[in-house]
C-alpha positions, 0 to 999 in steps of 0.5 A, a space after each residue: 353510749 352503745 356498748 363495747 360489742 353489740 349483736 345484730 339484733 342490738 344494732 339494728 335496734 340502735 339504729 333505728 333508735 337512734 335515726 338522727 341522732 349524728 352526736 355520740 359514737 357508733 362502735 365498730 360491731 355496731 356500724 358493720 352490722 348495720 352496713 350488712 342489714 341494709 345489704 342484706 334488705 337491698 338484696 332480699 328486696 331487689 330478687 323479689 322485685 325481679 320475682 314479681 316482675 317489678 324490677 328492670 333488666 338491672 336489677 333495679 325496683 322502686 321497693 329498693 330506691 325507697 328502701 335506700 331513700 328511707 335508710 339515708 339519713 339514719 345511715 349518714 348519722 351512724 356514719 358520722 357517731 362512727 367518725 367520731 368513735 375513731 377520733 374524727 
């Protein structure tokens, strides 16, 4: 079980540790520092895409879809722990 409050660093470790784990809970600070981890990599990922002229005129690049596709799954399981911290 994860601690009460964990810190951005903890959390990102959490969630790689626990990669298909969907039993358990996630806390609150847990599962939002993972949503702006992932944010955070899609952005970072997608400027240098468009700065290596990579990217689409959207936006989009094959270094963010496999980044989304790679996250997927642990992201469900952090998702699901999260559901069942809020009784659900």
């Amino acid at each position: 079980m994860s601690p009460k409050h964990v810190s951005f660093v903890e959390a990102i470790k959490l969630f790689f540790i626990n990669y298909v784990n969907f039993k358990g809970r996630s806390t609150r600070s847990e599962y939002w520092w993972i949503v702006l981890f992932n944010f955070l990599v899609s952005v970072v990922l997608s400027v240098l895409s468009l700065a290596v002229g990579i990217a689409d005129k959207n936006g989009n690049s094959v270094l963010t879809t496999l980044w989304l596709l790679a996250v997927l799954v642990p992201g469900w399981s952090a998702v699901s722990r999260r559901l069942h911290d809020t009784g659900r």
